[in-house]
C-alpha positions as CSV (number, residue, x, y, z in Angstrom):
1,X,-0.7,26.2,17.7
2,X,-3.3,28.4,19.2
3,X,-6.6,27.5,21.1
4,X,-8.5,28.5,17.9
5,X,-6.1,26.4,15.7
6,X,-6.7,23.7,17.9
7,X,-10.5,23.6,18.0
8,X,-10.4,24.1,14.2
9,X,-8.6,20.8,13.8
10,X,-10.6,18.8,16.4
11,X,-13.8,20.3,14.1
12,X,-12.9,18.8,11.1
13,X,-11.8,15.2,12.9
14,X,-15.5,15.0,14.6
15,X,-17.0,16.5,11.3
16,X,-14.8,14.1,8.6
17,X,-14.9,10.9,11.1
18,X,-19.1,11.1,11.3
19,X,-19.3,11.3,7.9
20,X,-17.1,8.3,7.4
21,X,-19.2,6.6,9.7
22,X,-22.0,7.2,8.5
23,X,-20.7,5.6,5.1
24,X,-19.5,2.4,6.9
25,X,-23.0,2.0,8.3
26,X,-25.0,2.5,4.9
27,X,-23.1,-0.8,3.9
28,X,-24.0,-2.7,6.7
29,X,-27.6,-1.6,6.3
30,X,-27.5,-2.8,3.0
31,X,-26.2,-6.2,2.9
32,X,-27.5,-6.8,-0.3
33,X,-25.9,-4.2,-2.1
34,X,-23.0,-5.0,-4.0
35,X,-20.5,-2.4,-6.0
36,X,-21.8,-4.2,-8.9
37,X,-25.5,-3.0,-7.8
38,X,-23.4,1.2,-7.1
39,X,-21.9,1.2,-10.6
40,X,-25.7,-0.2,-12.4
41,X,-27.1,2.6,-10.3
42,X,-25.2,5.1,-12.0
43,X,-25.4,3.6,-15.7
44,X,-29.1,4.0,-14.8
45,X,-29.2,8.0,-13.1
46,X,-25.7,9.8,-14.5
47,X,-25.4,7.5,-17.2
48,X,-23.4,10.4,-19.8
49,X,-21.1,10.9,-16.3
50,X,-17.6,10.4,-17.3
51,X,-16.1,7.0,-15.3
52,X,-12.4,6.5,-16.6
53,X,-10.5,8.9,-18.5
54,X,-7.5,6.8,-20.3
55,X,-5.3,8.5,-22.4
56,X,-7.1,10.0,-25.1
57,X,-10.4,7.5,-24.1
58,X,-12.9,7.9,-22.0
59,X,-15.5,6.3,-21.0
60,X,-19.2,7.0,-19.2
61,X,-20.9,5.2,-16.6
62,X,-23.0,3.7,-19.2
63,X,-20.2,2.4,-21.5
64,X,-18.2,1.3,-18.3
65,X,-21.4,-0.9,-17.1
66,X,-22.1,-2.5,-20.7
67,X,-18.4,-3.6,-21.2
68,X,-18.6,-5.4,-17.4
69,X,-21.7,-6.8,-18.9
70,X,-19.7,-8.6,-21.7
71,X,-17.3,-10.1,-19.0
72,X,-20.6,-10.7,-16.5
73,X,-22.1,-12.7,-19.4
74,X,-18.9,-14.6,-20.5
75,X,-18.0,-15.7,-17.1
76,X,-21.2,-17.3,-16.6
77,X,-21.3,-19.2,-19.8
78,X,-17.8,-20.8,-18.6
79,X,-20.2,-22.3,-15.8
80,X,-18.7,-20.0,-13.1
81,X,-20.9,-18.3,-10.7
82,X,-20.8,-17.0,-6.6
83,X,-17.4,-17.9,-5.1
84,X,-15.2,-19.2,-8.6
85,X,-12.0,-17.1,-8.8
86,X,-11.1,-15.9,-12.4
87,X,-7.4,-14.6,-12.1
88,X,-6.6,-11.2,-13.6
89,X,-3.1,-10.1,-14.9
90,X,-2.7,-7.1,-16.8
91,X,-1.6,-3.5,-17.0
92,X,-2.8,-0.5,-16.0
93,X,-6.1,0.7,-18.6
94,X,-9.8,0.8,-18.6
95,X,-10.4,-3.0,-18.9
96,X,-9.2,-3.9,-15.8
97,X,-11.8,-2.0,-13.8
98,X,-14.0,-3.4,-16.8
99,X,-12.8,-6.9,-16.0
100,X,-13.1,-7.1,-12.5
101,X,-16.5,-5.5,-12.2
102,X,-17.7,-8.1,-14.9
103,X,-16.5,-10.9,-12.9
104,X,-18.0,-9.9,-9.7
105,X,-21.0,-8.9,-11.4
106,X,-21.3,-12.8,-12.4
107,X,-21.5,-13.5,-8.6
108,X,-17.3,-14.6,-8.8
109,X,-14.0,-13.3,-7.4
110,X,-11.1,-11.7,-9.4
111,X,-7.5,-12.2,-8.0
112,X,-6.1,-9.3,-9.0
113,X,-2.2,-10.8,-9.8
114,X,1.0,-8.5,-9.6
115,X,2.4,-7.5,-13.2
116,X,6.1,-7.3,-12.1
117,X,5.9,-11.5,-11.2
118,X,7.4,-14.1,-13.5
119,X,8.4,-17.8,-12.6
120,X,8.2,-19.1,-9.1
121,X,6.6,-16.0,-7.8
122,X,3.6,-15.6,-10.5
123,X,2.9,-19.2,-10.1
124,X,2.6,-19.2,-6.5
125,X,0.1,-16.6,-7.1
126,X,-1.9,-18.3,-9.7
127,X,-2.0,-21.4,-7.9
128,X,-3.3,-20.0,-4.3
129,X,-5.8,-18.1,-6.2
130,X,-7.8,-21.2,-7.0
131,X,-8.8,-19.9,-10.0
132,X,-9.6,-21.8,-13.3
133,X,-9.7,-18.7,-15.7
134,X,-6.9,-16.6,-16.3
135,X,-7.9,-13.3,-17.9
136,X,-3.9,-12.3,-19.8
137,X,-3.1,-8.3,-21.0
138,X,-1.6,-9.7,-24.1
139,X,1.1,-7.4,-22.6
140,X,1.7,-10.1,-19.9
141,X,2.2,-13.0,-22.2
142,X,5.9,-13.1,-21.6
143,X,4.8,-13.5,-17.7
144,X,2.8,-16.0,-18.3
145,X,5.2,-18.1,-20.6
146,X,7.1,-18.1,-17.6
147,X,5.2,-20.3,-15.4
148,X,5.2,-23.4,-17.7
149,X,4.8,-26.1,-15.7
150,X,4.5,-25.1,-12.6
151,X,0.9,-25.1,-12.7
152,X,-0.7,-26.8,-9.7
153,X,-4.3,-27.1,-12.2
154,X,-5.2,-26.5,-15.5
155,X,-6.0,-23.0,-15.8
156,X,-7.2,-21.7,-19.4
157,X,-6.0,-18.3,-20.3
158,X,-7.7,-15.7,-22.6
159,X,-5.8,-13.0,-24.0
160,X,-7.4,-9.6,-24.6
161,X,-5.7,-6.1,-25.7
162,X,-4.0,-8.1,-28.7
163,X,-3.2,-11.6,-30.1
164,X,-1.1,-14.1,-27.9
165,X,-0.4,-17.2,-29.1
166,X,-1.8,-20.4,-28.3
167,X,-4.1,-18.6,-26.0
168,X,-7.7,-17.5,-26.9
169,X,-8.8,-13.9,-28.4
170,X,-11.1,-13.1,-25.7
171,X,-11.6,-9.7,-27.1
172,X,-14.0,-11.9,-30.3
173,X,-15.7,-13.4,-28.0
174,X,-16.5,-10.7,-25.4
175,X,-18.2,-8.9,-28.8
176,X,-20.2,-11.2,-29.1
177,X,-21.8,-11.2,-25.2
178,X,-24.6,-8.8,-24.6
179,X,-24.5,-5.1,-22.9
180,X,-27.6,-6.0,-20.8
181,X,-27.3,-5.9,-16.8
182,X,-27.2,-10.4,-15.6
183,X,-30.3,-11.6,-14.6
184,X,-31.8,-10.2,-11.3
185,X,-31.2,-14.1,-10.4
186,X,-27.4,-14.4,-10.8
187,X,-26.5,-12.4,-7.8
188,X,-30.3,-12.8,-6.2
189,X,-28.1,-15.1,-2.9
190,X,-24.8,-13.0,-3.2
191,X,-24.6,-10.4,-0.1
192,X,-21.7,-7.9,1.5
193,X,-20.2,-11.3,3.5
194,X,-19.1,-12.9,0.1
195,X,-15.9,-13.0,-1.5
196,X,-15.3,-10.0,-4.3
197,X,-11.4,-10.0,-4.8
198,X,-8.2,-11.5,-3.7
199,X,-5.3,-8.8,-3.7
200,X,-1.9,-9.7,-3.0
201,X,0.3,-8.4,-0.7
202,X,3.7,-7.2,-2.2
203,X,6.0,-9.9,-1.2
204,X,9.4,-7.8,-0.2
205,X,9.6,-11.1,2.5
206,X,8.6,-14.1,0.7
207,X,6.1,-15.5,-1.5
208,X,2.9,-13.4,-1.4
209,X,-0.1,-13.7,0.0
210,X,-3.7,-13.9,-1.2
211,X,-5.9,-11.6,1.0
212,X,-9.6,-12.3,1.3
213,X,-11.5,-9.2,0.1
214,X,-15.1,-9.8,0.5
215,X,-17.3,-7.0,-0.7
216,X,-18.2,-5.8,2.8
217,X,-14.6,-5.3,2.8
218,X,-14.6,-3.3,-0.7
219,X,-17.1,-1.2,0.0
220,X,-15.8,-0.5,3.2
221,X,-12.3,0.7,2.0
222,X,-14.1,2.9,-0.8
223,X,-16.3,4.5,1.1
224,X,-14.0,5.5,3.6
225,X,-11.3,7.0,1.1
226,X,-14.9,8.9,-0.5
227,X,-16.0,10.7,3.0
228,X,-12.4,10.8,4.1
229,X,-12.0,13.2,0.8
230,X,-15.8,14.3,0.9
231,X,-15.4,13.4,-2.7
232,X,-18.9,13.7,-5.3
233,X,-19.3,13.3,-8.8
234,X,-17.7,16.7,-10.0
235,X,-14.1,15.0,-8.4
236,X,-11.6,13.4,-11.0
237,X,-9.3,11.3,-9.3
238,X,-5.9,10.9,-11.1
239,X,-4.4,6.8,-9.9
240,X,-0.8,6.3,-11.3
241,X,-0.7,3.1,-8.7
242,X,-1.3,0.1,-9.8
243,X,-4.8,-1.3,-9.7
244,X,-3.7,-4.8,-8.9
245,X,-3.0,-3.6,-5.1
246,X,-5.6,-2.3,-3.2
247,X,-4.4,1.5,-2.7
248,X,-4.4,2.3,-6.9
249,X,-7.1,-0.6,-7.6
250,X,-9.7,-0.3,-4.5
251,X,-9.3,2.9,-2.6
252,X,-8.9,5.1,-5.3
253,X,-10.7,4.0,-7.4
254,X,-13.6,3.7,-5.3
255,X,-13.5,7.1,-3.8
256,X,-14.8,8.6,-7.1
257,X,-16.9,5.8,-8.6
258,X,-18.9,4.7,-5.6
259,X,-20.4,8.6,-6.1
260,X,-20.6,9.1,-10.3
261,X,-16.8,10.7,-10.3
262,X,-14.4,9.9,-12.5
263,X,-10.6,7.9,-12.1
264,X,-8.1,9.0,-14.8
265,X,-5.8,6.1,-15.1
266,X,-2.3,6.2,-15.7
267,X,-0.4,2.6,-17.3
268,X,2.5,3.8,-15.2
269,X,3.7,6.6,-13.0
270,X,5.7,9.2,-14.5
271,X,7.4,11.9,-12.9
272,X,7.9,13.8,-15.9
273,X,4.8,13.8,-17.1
274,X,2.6,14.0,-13.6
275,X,1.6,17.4,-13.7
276,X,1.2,17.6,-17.4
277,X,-1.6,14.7,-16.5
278,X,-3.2,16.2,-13.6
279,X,-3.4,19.8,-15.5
280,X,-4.4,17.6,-18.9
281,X,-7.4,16.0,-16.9
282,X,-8.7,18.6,-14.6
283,X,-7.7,16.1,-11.9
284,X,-9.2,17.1,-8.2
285,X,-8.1,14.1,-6.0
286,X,-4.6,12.3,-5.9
287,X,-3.3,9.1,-4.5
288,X,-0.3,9.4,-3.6
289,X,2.6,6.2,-1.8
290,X,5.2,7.9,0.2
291,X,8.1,7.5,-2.4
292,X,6.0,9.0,-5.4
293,X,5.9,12.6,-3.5
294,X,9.8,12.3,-2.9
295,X,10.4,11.5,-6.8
296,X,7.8,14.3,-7.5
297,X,10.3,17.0,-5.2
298,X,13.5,15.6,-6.9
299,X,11.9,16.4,-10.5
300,X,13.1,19.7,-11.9
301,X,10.7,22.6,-11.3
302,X,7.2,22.2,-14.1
303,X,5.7,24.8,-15.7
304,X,2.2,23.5,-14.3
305,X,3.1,22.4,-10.8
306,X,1.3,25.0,-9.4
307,X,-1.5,25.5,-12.2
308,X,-3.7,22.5,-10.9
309,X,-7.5,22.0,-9.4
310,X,-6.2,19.3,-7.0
311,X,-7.5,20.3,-3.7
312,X,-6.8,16.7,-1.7
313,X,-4.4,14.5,-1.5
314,X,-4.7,11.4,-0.2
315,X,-2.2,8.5,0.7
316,X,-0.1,6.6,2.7
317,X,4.3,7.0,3.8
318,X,4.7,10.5,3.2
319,X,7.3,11.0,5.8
320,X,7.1,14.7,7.9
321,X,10.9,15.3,6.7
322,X,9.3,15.8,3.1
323,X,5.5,16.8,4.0
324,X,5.7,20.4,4.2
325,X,8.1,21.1,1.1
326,X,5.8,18.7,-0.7
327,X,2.8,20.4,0.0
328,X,4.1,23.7,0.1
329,X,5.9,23.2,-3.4
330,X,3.0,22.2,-5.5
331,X,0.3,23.9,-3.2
332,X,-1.8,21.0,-2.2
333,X,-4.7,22.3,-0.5
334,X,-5.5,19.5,2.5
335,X,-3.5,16.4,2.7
336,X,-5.0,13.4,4.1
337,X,-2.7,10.8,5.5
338,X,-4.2,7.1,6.3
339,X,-2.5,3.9,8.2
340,X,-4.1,0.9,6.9
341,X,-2.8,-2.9,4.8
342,X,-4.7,-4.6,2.7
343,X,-5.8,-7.4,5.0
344,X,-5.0,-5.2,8.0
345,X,-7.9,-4.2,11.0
346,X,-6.0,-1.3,11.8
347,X,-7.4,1.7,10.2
348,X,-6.7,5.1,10.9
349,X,-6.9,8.5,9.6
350,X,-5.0,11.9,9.7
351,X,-8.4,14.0,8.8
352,X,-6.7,17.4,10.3
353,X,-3.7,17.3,8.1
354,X,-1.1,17.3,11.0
355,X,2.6,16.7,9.6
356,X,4.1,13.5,10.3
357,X,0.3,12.0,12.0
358,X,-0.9,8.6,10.0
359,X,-4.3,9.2,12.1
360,X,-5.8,10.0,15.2
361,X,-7.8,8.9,18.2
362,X,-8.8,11.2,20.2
363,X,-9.2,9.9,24.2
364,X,-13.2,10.5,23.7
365,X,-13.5,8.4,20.8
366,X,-11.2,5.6,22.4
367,X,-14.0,3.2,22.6
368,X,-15.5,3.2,19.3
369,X,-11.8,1.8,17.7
370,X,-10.4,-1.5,18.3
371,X,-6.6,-0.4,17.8
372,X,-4.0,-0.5,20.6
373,X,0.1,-0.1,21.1
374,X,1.8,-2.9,22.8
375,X,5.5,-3.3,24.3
376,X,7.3,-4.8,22.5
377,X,10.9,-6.8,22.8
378,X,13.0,-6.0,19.7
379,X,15.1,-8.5,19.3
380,X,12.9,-11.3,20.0
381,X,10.2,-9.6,17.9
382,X,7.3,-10.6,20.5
383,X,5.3,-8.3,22.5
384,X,6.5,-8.1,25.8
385,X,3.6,-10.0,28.4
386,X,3.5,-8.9,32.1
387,X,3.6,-11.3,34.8
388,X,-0.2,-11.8,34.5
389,X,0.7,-13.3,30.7
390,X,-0.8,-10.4,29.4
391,X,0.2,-8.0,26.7
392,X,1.4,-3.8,28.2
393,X,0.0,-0.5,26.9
394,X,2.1,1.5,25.9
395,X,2.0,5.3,27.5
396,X,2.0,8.1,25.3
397,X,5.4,8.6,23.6
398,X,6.2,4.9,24.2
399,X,6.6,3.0,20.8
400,X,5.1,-0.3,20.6
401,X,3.2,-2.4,18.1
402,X,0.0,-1.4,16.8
403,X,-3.1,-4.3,17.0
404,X,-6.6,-4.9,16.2
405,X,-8.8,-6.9,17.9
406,X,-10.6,-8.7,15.8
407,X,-14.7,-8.2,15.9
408,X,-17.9,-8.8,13.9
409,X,-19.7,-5.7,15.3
410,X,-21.1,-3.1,12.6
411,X,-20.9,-0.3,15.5
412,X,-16.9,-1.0,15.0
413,X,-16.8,-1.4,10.8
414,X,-13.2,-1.8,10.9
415,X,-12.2,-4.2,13.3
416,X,-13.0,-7.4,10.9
417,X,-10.3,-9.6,10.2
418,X,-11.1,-11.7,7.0
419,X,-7.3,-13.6,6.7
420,X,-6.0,-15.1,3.3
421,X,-6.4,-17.7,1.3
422,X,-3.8,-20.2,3.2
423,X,-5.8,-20.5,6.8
424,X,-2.2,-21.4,8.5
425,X,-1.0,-17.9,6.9
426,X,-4.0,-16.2,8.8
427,X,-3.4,-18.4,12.2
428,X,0.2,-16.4,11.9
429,X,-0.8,-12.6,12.0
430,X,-3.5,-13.5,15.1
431,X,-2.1,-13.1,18.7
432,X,-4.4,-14.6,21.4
433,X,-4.8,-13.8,25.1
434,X,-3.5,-10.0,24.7
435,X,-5.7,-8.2,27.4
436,X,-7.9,-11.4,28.4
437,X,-8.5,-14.8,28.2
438,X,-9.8,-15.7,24.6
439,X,-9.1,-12.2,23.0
440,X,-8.0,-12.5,19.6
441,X,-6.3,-8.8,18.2
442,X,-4.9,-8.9,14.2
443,X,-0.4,-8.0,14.3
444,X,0.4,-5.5,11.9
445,X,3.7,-5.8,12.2
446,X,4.4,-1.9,12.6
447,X,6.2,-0.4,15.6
448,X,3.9,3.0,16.2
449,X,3.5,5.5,19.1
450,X,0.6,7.8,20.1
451,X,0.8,11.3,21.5
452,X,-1.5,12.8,24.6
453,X,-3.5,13.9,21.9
454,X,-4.6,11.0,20.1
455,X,-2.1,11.6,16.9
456,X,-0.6,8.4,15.5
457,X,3.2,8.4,14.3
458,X,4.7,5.6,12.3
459,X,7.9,4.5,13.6
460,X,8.8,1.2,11.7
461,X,8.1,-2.0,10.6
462,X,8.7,-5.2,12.7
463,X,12.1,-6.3,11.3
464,X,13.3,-3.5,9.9
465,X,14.1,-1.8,13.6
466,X,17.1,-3.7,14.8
467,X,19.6,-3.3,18.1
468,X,23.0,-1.5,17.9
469,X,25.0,-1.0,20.7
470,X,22.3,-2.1,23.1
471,X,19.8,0.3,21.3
472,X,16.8,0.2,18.9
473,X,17.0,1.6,16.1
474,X,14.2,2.4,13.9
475,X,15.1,2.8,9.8
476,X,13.0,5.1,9.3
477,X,13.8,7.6,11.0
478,X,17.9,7.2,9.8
479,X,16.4,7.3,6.4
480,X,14.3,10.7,7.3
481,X,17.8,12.2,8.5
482,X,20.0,10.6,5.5
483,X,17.3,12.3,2.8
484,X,17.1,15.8,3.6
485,X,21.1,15.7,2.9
486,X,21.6,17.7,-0.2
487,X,22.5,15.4,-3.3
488,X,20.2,11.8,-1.6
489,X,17.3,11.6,-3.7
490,X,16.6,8.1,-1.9
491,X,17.9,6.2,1.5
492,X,16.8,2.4,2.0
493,X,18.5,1.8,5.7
494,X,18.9,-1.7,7.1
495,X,20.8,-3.9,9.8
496,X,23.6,-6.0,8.8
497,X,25.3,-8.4,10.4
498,X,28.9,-8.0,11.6
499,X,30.9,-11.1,12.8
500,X,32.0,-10.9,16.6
501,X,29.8,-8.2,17.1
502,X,26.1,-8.3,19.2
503,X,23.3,-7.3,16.9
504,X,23.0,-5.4,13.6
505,X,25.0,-2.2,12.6
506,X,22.8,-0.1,11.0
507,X,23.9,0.5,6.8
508,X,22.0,2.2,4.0
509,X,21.9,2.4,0.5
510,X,21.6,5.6,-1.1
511,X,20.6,7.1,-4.3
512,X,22.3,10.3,-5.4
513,X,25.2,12.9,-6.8
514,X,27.8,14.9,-6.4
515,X,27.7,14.1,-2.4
516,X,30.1,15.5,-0.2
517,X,30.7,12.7,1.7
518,X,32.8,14.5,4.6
519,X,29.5,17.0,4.5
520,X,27.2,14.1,5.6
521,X,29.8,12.5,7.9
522,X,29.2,16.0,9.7
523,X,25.1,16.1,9.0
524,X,24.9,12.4,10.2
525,X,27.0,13.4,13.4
526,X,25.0,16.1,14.2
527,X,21.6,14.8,14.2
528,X,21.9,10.9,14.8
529,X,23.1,9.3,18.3
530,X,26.1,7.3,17.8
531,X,24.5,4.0,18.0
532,X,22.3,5.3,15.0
533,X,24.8,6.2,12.8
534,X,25.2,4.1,9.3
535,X,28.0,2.2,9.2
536,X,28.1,1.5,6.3
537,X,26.9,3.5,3.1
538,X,26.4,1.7,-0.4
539,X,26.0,4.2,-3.2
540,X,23.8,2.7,-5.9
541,X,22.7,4.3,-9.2
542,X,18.9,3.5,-8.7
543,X,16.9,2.1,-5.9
544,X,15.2,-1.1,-6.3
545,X,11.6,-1.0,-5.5
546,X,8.8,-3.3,-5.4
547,X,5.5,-2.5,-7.7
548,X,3.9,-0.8,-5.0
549,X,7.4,1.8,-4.7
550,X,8.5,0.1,-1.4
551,X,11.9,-0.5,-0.8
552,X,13.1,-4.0,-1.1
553,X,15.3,-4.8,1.7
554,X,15.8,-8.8,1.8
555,X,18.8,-9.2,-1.3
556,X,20.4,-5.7,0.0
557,X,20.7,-7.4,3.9
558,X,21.8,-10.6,2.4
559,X,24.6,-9.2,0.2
560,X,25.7,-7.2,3.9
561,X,28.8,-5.0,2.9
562,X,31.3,-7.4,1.3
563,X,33.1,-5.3,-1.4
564,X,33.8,-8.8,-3.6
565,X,29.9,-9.5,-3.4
566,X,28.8,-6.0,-4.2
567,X,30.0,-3.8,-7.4
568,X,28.8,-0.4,-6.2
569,X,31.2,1.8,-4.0
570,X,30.8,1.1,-0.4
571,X,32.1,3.8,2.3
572,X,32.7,3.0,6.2
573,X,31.8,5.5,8.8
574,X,35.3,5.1,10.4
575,X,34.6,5.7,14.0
576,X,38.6,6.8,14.9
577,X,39.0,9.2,12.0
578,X,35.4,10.4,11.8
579,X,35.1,10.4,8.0
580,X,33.6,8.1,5.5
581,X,36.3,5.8,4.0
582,X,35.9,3.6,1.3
583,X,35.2,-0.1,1.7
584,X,37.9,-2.0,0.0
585,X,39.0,-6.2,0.9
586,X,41.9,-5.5,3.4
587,X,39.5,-3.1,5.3
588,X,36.2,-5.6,5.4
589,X,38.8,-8.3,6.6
590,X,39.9,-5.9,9.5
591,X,36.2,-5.6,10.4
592,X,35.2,-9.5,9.9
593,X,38.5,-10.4,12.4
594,X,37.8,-8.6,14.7
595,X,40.9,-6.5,14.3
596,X,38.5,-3.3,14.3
597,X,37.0,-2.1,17.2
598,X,33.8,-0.6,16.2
């Protein structure tokens, strides 16, 4: 890249970051202004503005505001107020938005439960929420039916979008609550520090957790996805995420409403039908996860692809082996690409559209962000301390874990740290004594590494990098190498563990056709050290994905590569012959005993 090049790209950082500031610091100069208080605003000025388009519905700013009213007016006459949780567990369609804005509009908090729970799982949920109220998408009745008695509490449920039974039409009795804004009174003590949400985090480890989202919090992640994409109220925002996780439900979202835009909302995500949606809609913004642009490039060419008004797209996990055929393909303007987690005080942005970047600091701006990379010690999955006790920053190149430290200072919005529900589960992602005594820095559990320039690269998540042969290796970027293969439409890479052997061999499961298995023996060879190299390769026909399209690693470790446990073909990368053989019993017994020499 040229000089000119070069100074156009630090232009739009200085240019795009001031303007997010400057967002951040208009909520902490208002700490009475709620995003109940943004969205009565806008009934009041724009109120013919269209808010959510829904299928063949759509609804104005004025319309959106009344039907919260309903739910504003019925929570309170349940005796709830500031600080009682009403759980929320339905699809994707206006009344969700409706729902949750009515019950923090009541002064309360809505925990916004994953749809793709049942049992064990979706009681957990329920019962860490603290809630008394269950708001039920008659959709989700089965769900609930699930959870029988495992109920910590009582917890009534009201059913709404159709008839449940034994469970109240809430629908009859929201018609019969008025459209007027709550009393001046009912949120006359309720400020940015309070709680507005709980959102759960997916899960691919465990039972979820609950993570406090109070609405200094809310309004922090909108506003910063609205500068970020310098959206106004002429942008239409197409969400096919789901708006129980905070990248469908808050960010995107918010980037259009907190300015009288609209969100066009999608009950699912369809491949098939995404650009008949976005040319449908008019749509100008996009949020996009990672695995939805590689679905989108393995869909057969659409007529309206290109025909589109989207001029941003903004997201998180688009990996650099896709991000120029994805933008190129479907002639996306400006990609912006953020690293961030729901509870998370590690926040970064890509502003400049640089492939591959999650975000950038540049040296000058060093001291207005709280986020550094530490060494870290793979296999013992600590950051590595020097002999003073303290934690090592990294160098440029060097790949370490990224951290927050944790602050209550407006001049650095980002760095708060507001935990979950469960305080042990909040004592857990804190590390103490990093750089000095009585430090406190948030763990994101992500492996990272910074350039001289400032750019941030995601390398991997804590757990999923694991030691071969004496050497890291880091999943991701097997799986970059694995997809660009002609045929792989998807790679999920993990460690597995071999008996007799130090460590975990690296094995991935793959999703595609008509491979040419002795091609990608050769491809693999070619562009992966040997320690790097799969081992093992599990051809399924689908990959399994959690409701927020990330991979779900835990069962696939467990199962390892035992052909009598596992139905799919399995291949070994036989290291003598050089070829991909398949896995059959006589062959996994060879490898168990020892009889193999990997």
């Amino acid at each position: 890249m040229g000089v000119f090049g070069r100074i156009g790209k630090e232009i739009t950082y200085v240019r795009s970051a001031l303007r997010t500031l400057k967002r951040l610091n208009t909520v902490y100069d208002n700490p009475d202004r709620t995003f109940a208080d943004i969205i009565e605003d806008l009934a009041r000025d724009k109120p013919n503005n269209v808010a959510i388009y829904f299928e063949d519905r759509a609804l104005t700013y004025k319309q959106f505001n009344e039907e919260a009213n309903r739910y504003a007016h019925w929570v309170r006459a349940q005796g709830l107020g500031k600080g009682d949780v009403v759980a929320l567990l339905m699809e994707n369609r206006p009344e969700y938005l409706v729902a949750w804005l009515g019950i923090i509009k009541a002064g309360g908090q809505a925990a916004l439960i994953n749809t793709n729970l049942t049992g064990g799982p979706l009681a957990h949920c329920l019962n860490i929420s603290g809630a008394s109220h269950l708001v039920l998408g008659a959709e989700c009745a089965e769900a609930l039916g699930s959870v029988a008695g495992q109920l910590e509490r009582p917890m009534k449920a009201w059913a709404t979008g159709g008839t449940v039974q034994g469970v109240d039409n809430l629908d009859d009795v929201l018609a019969q609550q008025p459209t007027s804004d709550p009393a001046p009174e009912v949120r006359k003590d309720l400020t940015i520090e309070d709680g507005a949400l709980f959102i759960y985090t997916s899960g691919t480890t465990g039972n979820p957790k609950a993570a406090r989202i109070p609405h200094v919090r809310l309004l922090g992640m909108m506003g910063s996805f609205s500068a970020a994409t310098a959206a106004t109220e002429k942008d239409r925002m197409y969400v096919c995420l789901p708006l129980y996780h905070s990248a469908g439900g808050v960010c995107a979202v918010g980037t259009t409403l907190t300015v009288g835009g609209a969100v066009i909302i999608r009950r699912k995500f369809s491949a098939r039908e995404f650009w008949d949606d976005v040319h449908k809609y008019k749509a100008t913004l996009f949020q996009y996860i990672g695995e939805l642009c590689r679905y989108l490039i393995n869909t057969d060419p659409h007529p309206k692809e290109r025909k589109h008004k989207l001029r941003v797209a903004i997201g998180n996990g688009l990996r650099p082996e896709i991000w120029p055929t994805f933008q190129k393909r479907f002639k996306i303007p400006n990609i912006v690409e953020f690293y961030g987690a729901t509870e998370g005080n590690v926040a970064l942005m890509n502003f400049d559209g640089t492939v591959g970047a999650v975000g950038r600091i540049p040296g000058w701006a060093k001291s207005k962000f709280n986020v550094e990379l530490v060494r870290f010690d793979i296999e013992n999955e600590q950051p590595i301390r020097g002999e003073d006790g303290f934690c090592i920053r990294c160098k440029p190149g060097e790949v370490g874990e990224a951290l927050g430290e944790i602050l209550n200072d407006p001049t650095k919005p980002s760095a708060r740290f507001e935990g979950y529900a469960k305080k042990e589960e909040t004592e857990k992602k804190i590390l103490r004594n990093v750089f000095r005594e009585g430090d406190a820095w948030f763990r994101s559990g992500d492996l990272l590494k910074q350039d001289a320039r400032g750019y941030f690269y995601f390398i991997d998540r804590i757990g999923d990098t694991f030691r071969w042969k004496g050497e890291n290796v880091a999943t991701s970027e097997v799986a970059e190498v694995l997809s660009v293969f002609p045929g792989i439409e998807e790679a999920n890479v993990y460690g597995v563990h071999v008996p007799g052997a130090d460590g975990r061999a690296g094995m991935a499961s793959i999703v595609g056709k008509d491979l040419d298995m002795a091609g990608l023996h050769k491809h693999i060879s070619s562009q992966l050290p040997e320690y790097a190299q799969p081992l093992f390769l599990r051809v399924q026909p689908e990959m399994e994905i959690t409701g927020t399209f990330k991979h779900r690693k835990v069962d696939l470790v467990k199962e390892g590569f035992d052909p009598e446990v596992i139905d799919e073909p399995i291949f070994f990368n036989d290291p003598i012959a050089k070829v991909f053989v398949p896995l059959d019993k006589a062959l996994y017994e060879k490898i168990c005993s020892g009889d193999f020499r990997l």
